[in-house]
C-alpha positions in Angstrom: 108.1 57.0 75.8 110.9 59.0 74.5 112.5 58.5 71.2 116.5 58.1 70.7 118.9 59.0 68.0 120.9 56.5 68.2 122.3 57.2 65.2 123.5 60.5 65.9 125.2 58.6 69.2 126.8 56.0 67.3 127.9 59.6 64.9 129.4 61.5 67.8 131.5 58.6 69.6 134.7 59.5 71.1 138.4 58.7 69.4 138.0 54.8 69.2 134.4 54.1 70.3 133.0 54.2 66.5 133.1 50.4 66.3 131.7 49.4 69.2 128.8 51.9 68.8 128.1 51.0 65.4 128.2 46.8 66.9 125.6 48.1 69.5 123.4 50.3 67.0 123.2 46.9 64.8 122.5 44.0 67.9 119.3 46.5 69.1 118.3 46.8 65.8 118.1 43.5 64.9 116.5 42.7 68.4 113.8 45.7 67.3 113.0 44.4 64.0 112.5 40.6 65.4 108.9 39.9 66.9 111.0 36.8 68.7 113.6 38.6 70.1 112.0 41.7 71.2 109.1 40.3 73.2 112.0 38.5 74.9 115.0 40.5 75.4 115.7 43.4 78.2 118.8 46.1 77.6 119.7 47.1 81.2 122.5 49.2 83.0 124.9 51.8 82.0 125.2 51.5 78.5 121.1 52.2 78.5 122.0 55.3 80.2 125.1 56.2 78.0 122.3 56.3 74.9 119.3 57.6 76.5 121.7 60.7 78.3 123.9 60.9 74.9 127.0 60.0 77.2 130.5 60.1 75.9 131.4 57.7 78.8 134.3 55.0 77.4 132.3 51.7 77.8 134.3 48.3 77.0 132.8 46.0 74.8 131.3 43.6 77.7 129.5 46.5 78.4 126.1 45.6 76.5 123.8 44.4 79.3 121.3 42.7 77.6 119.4 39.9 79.1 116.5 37.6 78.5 113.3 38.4 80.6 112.5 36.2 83.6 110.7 33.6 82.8 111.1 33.0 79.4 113.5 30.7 77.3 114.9 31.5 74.1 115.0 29.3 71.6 
């Protein structure tokens, strides 16, 4: 699997974008570092792309497609 800086995306966002990066950078990270969480939760759709292919792409704030996996309740 392929590593991603996403530090250095959440350093080059666009005029305005800073925030929200840094608000994304900070959710996956917490999802990451809980056992809970990360054996439960699935980041889907554009904004998976936008990091992965270092996009500059505007994306609004109900942009972060995360979901729980089928199946499984959260609690």
């Amino acid at each position: 699997m392929n590593e991603v800086e996403i530090e250095a995306w959440v350093a080059q966002a666009p005029q305005g974008q800073q925030g929200f990066r840094e608000a994304v950078h900070t959710i996956l990270d917490s999802i990451g570092h809980s056992k809970n969480l990360s054996a439960k939760m699935v980041m889907k759709g554009g904004l998976l792309l936008a990091i992965r292919y270092d996009s500059s792409r505007d994306l609004p704030p109900s942009a972060i497609p995360i979901s729980r996996k089928s199946g499984l309740k959260l609690t």
